[in-house]
C-alpha positions in Angstrom: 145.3 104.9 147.4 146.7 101.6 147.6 145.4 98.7 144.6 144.9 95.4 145.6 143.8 94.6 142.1 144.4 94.7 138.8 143.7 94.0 135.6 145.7 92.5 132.8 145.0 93.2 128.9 146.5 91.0 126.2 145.7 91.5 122.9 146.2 87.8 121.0 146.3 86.4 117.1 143.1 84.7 117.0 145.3 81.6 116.4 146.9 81.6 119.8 143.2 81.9 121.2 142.8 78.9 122.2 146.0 78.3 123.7 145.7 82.0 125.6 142.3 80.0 127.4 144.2 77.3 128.7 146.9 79.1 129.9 144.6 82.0 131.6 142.8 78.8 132.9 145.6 77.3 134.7 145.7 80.5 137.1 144.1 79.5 140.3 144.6 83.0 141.7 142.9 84.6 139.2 139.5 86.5 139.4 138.5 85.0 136.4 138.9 86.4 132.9 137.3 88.0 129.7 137.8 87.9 126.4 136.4 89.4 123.3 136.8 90.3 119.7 139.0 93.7 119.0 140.3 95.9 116.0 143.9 96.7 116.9 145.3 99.8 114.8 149.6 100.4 114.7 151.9 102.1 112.7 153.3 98.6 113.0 152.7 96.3 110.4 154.0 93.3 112.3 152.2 90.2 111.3 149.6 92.1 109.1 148.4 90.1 106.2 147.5 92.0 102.7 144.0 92.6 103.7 144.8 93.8 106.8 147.1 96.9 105.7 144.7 97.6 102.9 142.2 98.3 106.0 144.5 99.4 108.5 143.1 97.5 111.4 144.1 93.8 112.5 142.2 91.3 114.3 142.4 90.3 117.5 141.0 88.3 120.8 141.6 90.7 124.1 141.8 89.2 127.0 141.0 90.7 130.5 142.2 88.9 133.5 142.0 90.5 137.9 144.8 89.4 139.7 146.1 90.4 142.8 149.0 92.6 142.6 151.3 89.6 144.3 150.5 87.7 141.7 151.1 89.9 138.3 154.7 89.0 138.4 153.6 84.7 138.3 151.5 85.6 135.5 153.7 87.7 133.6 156.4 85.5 133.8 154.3 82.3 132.4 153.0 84.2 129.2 156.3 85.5 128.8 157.7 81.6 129.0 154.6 80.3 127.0 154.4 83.0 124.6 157.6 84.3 123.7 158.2 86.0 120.7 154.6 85.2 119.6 154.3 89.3 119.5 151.7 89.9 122.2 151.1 93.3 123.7 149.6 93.7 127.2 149.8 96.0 130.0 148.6 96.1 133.7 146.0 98.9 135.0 145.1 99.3 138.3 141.6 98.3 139.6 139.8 101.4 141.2 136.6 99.7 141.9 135.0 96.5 141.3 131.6 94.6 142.3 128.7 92.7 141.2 124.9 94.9 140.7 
């Protein structure tokens, strides 16, 4: 089976929210995106503030973006420019199946 989409996850500080938007916006290949509020939970404690390691979870805004599989490396490579060293973590998954109901 051959993917012709896929989907990328970044999980964001919820001060880089906003400029996550604008850079997922400027992406005229993409599908669209998603993005919602998420409990991360690491060994790490990268970036954690006091409450955050008394309750072992840290917030975050996950984003969810389809793009072709061309076009993963263009997108990639701009967060990687835009964000770099702002501690992100994403990963790529391969679409299966997708439609509207």
């Amino acid at each position: 089976m051959t993917h012709a989409d896929y989907l990328i996850t970044i999980h964001v500080p919820p001060s880089l929210e906003e400029a996550m938007v604008d850079c997922l916006l400027s992406f005229e290949t993409a599908q669209g995106f998603s993005s919602f509020a998420v409990n991360t939970h690491h060994h790490s404690n990268h970036g954690s503030s006091l409450a955050e390691l008394v309750s072992g979870k840290q917030g975050k805004i996950s984003f969810q973006m389809y793009v072709e599989k061309n076009d993963i490396g263009s997108v990639l490579n701009q967060l990687k420019t835009d964000f770099t060293g702002a501690g992100l973590h994403y990963w790529v998954t391969p679409v299966i199946e997708q439609g509207v109901i």
